[in-house]
N, C-alpha and C positions, 0 to 999 in steps of 0.2 A: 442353892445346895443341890448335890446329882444325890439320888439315887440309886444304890448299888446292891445287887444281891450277889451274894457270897455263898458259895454250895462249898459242902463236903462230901467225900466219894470216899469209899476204899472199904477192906475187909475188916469183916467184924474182928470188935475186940481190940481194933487198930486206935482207941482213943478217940475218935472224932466228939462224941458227945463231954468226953472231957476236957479237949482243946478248947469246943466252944465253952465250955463253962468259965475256964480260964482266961477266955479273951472278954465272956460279956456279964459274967458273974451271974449268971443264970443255967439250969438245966433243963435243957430241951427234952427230954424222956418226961413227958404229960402221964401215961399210964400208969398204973400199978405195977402190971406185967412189965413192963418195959424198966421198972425200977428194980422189980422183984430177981428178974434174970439177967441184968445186966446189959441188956442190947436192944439196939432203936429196932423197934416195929414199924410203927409209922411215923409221919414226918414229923419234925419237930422244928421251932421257928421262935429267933429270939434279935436281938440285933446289938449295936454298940457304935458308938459316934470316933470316927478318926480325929486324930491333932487338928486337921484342918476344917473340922466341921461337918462332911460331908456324912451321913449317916450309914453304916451298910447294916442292910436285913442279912440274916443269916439263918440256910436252912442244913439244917441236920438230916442226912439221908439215910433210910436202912444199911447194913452191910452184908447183913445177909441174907442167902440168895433166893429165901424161900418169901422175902419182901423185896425182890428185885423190882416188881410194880410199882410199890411205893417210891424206891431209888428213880424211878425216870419219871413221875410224875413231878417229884422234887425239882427237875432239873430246868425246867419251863422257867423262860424268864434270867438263869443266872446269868451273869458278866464276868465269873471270875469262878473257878473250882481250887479247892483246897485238894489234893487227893493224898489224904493221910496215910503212910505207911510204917509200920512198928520199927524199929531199929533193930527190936530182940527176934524179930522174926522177917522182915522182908518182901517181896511182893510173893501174895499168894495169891489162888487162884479166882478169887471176887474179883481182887485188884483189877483183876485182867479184864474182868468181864466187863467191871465199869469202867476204865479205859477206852473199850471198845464202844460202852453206851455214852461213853459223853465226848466222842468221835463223831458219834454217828447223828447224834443230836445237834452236831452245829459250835458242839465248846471251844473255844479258838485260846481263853487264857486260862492259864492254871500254875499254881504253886503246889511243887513236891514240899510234904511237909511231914522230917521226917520225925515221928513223937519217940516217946519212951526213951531217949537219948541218955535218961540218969540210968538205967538199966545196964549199956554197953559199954565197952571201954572206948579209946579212941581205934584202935587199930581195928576193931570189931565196925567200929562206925564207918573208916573211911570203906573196908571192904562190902557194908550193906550196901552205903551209897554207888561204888563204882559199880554193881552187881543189878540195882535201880538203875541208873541210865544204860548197860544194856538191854536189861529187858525194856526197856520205853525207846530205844531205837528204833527211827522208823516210823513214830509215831507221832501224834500232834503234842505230845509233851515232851518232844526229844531235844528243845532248846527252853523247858523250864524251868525256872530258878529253880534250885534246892535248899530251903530250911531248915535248921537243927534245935528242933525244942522238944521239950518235955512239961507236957499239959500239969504236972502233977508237980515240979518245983518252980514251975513260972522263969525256967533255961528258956534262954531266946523270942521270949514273944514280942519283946518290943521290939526287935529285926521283923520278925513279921509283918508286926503293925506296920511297920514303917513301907515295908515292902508291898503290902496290900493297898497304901494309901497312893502310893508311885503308879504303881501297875492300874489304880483305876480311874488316876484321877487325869496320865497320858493318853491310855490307850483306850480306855472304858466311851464308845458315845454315849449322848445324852438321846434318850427314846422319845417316838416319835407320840407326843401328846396331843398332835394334831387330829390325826388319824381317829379312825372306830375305836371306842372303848374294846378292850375282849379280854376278858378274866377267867380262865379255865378256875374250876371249883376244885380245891383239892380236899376240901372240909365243909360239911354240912353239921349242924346240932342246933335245938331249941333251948332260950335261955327263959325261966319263967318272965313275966312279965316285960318279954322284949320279943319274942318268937322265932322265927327264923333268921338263921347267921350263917350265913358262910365265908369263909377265906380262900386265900387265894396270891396267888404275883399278878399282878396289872402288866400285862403284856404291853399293852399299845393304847393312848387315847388317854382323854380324863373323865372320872365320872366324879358327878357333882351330886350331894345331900338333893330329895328330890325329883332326881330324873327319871322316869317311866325307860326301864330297859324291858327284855325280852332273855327267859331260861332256855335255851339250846341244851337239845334237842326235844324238852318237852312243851316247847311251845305258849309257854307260862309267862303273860306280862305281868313284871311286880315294879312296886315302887321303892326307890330306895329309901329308906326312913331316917337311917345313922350310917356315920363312915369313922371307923376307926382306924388309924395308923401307929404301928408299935404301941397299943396301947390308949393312944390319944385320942380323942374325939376330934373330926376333923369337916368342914364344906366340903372339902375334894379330896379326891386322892389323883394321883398321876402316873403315867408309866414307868416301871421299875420301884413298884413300893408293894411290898406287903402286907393286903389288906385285908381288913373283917366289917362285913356290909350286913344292916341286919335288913332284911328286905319283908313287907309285905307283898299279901293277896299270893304267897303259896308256902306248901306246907314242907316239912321237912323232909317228911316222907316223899315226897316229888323227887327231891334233889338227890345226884349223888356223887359222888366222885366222878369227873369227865363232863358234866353241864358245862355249858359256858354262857357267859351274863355277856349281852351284847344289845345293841341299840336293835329295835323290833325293823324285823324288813332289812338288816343288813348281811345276813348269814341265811343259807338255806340246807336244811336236814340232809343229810345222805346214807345211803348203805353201800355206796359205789365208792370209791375213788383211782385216779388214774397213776403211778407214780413210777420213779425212776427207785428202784431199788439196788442195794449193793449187798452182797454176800459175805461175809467177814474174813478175812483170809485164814482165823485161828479156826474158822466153822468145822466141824466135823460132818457138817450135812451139806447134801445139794440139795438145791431149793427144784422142784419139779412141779408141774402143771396139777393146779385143783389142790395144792398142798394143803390143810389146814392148819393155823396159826393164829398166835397172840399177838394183835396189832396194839401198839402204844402210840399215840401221841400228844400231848398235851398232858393233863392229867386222865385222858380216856383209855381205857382198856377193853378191847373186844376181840371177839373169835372173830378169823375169817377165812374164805378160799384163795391164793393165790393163782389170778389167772394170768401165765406166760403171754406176752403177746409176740414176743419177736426171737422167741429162743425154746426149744423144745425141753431143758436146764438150766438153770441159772447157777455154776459150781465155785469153790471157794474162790475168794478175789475177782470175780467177775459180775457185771451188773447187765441189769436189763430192764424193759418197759414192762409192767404189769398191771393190769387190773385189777384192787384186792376188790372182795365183795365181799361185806359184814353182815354180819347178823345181829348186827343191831343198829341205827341211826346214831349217826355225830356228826357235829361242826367243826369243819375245816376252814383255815382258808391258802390257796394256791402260796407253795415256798414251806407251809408245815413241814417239820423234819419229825422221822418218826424210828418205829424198831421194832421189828418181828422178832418172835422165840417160838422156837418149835411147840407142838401142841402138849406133846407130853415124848419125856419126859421134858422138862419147861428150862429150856437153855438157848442165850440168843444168838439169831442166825445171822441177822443182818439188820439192812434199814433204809432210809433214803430221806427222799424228798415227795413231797405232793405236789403233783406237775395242773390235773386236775378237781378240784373239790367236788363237781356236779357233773360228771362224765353222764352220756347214756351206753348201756351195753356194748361193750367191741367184741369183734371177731377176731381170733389172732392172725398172725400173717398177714394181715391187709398192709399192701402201702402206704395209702394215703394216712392210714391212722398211724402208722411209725411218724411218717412226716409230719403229722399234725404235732405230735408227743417229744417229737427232739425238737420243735418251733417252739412248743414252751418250756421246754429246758433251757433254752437259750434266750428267750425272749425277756422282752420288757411286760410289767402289767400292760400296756399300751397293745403290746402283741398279741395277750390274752383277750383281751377286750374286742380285739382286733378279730379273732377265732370264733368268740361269742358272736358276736355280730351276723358274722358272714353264717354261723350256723343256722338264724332266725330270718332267713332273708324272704320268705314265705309269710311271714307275721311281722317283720320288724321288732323290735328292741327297747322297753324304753332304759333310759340311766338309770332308774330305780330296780329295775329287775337285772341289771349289771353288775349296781351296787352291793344288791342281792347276792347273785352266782359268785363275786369273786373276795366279798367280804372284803371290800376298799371303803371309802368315804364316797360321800356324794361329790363332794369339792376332788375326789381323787379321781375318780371318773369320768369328770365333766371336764376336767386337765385333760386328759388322755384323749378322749373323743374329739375335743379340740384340736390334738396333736395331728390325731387321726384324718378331721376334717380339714386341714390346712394340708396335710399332703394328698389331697385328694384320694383319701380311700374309704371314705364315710361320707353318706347326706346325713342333715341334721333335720329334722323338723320338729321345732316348739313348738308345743301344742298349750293349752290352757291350765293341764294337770300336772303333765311331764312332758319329756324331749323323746321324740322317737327316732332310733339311730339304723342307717339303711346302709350295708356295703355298697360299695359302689360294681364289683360283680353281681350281686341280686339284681341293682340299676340297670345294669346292662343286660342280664337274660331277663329282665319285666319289659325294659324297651322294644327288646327283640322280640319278645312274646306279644304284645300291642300291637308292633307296626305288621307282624304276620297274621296277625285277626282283622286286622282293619283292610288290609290289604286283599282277603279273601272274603270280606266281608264286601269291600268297593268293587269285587269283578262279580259278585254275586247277588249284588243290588245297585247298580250304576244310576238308577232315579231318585237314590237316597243320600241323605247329606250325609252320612255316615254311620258307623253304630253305637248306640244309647250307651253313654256311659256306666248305666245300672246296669247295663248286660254286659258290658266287658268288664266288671268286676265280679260280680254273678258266675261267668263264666271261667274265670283266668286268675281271680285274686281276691277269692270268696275269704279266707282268713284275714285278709287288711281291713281294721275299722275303717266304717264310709267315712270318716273325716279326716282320716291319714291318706286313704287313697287319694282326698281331693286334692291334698298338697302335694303329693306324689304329681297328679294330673296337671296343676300349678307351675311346675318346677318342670316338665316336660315342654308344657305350650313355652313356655319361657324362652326354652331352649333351641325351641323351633322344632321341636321331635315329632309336636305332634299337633294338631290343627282344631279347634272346637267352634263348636255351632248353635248356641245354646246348651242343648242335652245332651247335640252327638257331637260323636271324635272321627275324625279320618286322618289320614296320611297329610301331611304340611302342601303337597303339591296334588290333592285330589280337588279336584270341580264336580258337581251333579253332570252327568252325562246329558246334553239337550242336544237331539238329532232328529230324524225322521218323525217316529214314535214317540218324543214328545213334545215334537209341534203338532202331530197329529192330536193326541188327545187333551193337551190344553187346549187346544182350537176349541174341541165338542165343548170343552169344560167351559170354558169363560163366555161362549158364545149361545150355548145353552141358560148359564145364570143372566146374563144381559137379558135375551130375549123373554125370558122369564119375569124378571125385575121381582116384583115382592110377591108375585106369586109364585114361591118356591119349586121347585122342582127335587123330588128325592135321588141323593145321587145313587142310593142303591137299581136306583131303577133304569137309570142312563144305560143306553148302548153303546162301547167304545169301539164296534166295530172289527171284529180281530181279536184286538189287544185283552191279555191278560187283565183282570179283574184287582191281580197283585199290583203290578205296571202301572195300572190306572191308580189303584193306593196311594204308589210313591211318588206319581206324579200331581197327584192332589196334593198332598202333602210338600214336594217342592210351592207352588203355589198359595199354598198357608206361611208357610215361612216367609216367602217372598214378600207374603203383604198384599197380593194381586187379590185374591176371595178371604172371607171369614167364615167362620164356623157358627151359623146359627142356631142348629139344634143337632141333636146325635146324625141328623140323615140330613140334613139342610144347609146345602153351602150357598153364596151369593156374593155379586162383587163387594168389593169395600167402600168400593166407592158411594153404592146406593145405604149402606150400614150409616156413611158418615150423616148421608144427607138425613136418613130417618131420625139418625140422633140431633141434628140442628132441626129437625119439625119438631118433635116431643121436645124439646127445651124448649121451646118458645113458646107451645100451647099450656106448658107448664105455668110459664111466667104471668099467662095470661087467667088460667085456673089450677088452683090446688091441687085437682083429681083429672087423674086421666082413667079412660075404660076403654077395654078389647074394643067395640064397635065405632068407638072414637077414631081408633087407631084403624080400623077394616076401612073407616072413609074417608079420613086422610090419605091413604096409600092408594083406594080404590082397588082392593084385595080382600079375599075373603076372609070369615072368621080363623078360620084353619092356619091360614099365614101369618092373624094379626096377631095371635098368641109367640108364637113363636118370635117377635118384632121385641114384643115387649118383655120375654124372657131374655131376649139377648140384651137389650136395655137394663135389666135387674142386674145381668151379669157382669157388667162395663160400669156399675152403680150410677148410672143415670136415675133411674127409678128402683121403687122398692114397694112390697105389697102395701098396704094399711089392716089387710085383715080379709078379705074378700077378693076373692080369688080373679072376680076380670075389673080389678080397681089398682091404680099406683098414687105414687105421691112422688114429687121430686126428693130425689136420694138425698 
């Protein structure tokens, strides 16, 4: 079974609320006042099952103009608009207005439906009707059916019906249930003994009895406790149904018109947004920089400034990129359709698309930010994604925080970045939590930025293997966690970009420089620890002749690496050779006694106390030996 919502539009007094009475034997007018005085305030929501089964919800919208906020919150979600017009009176000037708002909101089908029909004669009728399709010439209703009923003697409804079940059951798709849940709120109230309820049209996604969502924009995790569908108690509800959720862990008072109930971590708060706006060509205003305005979207409504980015005016029938910036937080996500009205007096101007949900401030007239803003008017989610990316190229990405910024699915992202990744324009690296996602221009100015450090690093230490990995992140790509940079470092050696030595990195084709100066001071070096043997020599204290004090550093240090000497104590180097033999003597005197002692050790080597401590610290440290408790005693490790 689809489900379909069904709107009504047009000017007050035009019969909508008693059309639908007549199609679902129920009235939508909930209030008092709205009984009392004859016309829909706020929304009203009832539904009725077609011949073939399929169910349509059906919302009742204001007509008039002083509840035109309530009229576009209604409109979230429909498949199909009624736009009701009186026979005895013809299109008037509401009509127009909402024409133009459910244009600009994306409405693609509609039935002219024209009521009060027992009222006129027929000559009266055919002239309202042909006087209706001029005025909708031109418009996105200027090829829709026309019907002739009258709410009040039940003339023509069953053409309706029949017409509505045609129109939604060819052309209406079936909504994506796959996707994020996202249920803009158009109704909050507390029921005794059940507590918080709100309604709502299920845009996209399924929510299930249960599920821990998240309240946009006040940041509110609650659990869903009950799901009702027209009435029904229901495990789920699905996209395209009109729902009432009674939710714990928040209060009524939190909630208000414009929240939106969405999975936690899939949407993120904004008072920015980036969008393509259009100006209405009945506008009697030009839209101009810093304007303030009634932004609509979803069921949200806020003040905001409209900042120009690419035009010094924006005048009727023409459109352009803008900035809005609100004064208040909402959740978006990129493709929202929306609709400004001047601030005061309150009449609408125009409206658009949401190109970016999470923009950071622009400057107008810039290039690259026009070019950035017509690549997502034109783009795929993939191209979005694609933008995001390459914005983060300094910290990387993960899919979570994408999932985040573009209010897609986890599963919708991880598609895309795939896409991304097979045409070579994303690295990927799975990590243990999440996937962290790298353009491949960021790859390429971080490669270039490495091989130009390493490269001035080799002409400015030519006796060292390279430089310390902890220092060219330190230095160059201090915002990458150390374990993303590693696989960053990973995927480079891989690639042959870059050359590693242990700790340090140099250039794929760099060698330690060995020439004059450092056959000169390995000579003192190695020929000084020989002659020595286990009577240590401090290398602080060697003379290299000349030679730099640093020089002599790197070239000890080639020499540790190599394997030719070890490191005995902070100031005490000696071959490895004589290390190994020391450790084949203490094994064996081990085997032959439990306990060894410093002066044990001083006269096996035939060296002094001074040396023999240090013999047998290097021993603790290689775990050959290990204290017992007294400081010149060991034991076998």
């Amino acid at each position: 079974m689809k489900n379909i919502i069904v709107g009504t539009a047009g000017h007050i007094d035009h019969g909508k609320t008693a059309l639908i009475k007549a199609l679902t034997g129920r009235n939508t007018d909930r209030w008092e006042e709205e009984q009392r005085r004859g016309i829909t305030i706020d929304l009203g929501f009832t539904y009725f099952d077609l011949p073939g089964g399929d169910r349509v919800g059906i919302i009742d919208v204001p007509g008039h103009e002083r509840f035109i906020n309530n009229m576009v919150a209604g409109v979230v979600g429909m498949d199909l608009v009624l736009l009701v017009i009186a026979a005895d009176e013809g299109i008037m000037p509401q009509t127009k207005e909402h024409v133009d708002i459910l244009n600009l909101l994306g409405i693609e089908k509609s039935i002219i439906v024209l009521n009060k029909c027992d009222l006129v004669d027929e000559e009266w009728l055919e002239l309202v009707e042909e006087e209706v399709k001029e005025e909708l010439e031109g418009t996105f209703l200027s090829k829709a059916p026309v019907v002739k009923v009258s709410a009040a003697t039940g003339q023509g409804l069953d053409g309706l019906i029949g017409l509505i079940e045609r129109m939604t059951s060819d052309e209406v798709a079936a909504k994506d249930i796959q996707t994020i849940p996202r249920l803009p709120v158009d109704r909050a109230f507390s029921l005794s003994g059940f507590g918080t309820i709100i309604t709502g049209t299920l845009v996209s996604g399924t929510i299930t009895r249960e599920d821990t969502l998240e309240m946009y924009p006040v940041g509110k995790e609650c659990k869903i406790r009950s799901i009702q569908v027209h009435g029904q108690d229901k495990e789920a509800c699905y996209a395209g149904q009109r729902v009432a959720i009674n939710l714990s862990n928040v209060k009524k008072r939190e909630i208000k018109r414009g929240c939106v109930l969405a999975p936690k971590n899939s949407m993120k708060n904004t008072d920015l947004l980036d969008v393509k706006l259009q100006v209405l060509d009945s506008s009697m205003r030009i839209l101009t920089n810093h304007m303030r305005l009634h932004f609509f979207t979803g069921t949200s409504e806020v003040l905001c400034r409209a900042v120009l980015l690419n035009k010094e005016e924006i005048g009727p029938g023409e459109s352009g990129y803008v900035q809005l910036r609100l004064e208040e937080e909402v959740a978006v996500r990129r493709g929202d359709k929306f609709v400004v009205r001047f601030y005061s007096p309150m009449e609408t101007i125009g409206g658009g698309v949401v190109l970016e949900p999470n923009p950071g401030v622009k400057r107008r007239f810039r290039q690259e930010v026009i070019e950035e803003l017509e690549r997502k008017e034109s783009g795929s989610t993939a191209d979005v994604i694609e933008l995001h990316v390459k914005g983060r190229g300094d910290t990387l990405i993960t899919e979570a925080e994408l999932a985040k910024l573009t209010a897609l699915s986890q599963d919708e992202v991880q598609k895309d970045v795939e896409l991304l990744r097979s045409q070579g324009l994303v690295c990927v690296f799975p990590m243990r939590k999440d996937t962290y996602v790298w353009h491949r221009d960021s790859r390429r100015t971080a490669e270039q930025t490495i091989k130009k450090a390493l490269e001035d690093y080799e002409k400015k230490y030519p006796y060292r293997y390279g430089m310390k990995k902890a220092e060219v992140q330190a230095t160059h790509f201090q915002k990458i966690k150390a374990n993303v940079f590693d696989r960053i470092l990973e995927m480079l050696i891989e690639e042959g970009c870059l050359k590693r030595v242990d700790e340090f990195l140099c250039t794929p084709e760099y060698e330690v420089r060995k020439d004059g100066t450092y056959d000169k001071v390995s000579q003192i070096l190695l020929s000084s620890f020989k002659k020595a043997k286990y009577d240590f020599v401090r290398y602080s204290e060697m003379d290299f002749k000349g030679v730099e004090r640093t020089t002599a550093d790197d070239i000890l240090n080639i020499l540790l690496e190599e394997q030719k000497i070890v490191k005995v104590t902070d100031d005490m180097y000696t071959l490895k050779e004589y290390m190994e033999q020391a450790e084949e003597v203490i094994r064996g005197k081990l085997k032959e006694e439990p306990l060894i002692t410093i002066a044990q050790v001083r006269d096996l080597f035939e060296t002094s106390r001074k040396s023999a401590k240090p013999i047998l610290e290097y021993m603790d440290s290689i775990r050959v030996t290990r204290k017992t408790g007294a400081e010149s005693e060991r034991i076998a490790y």
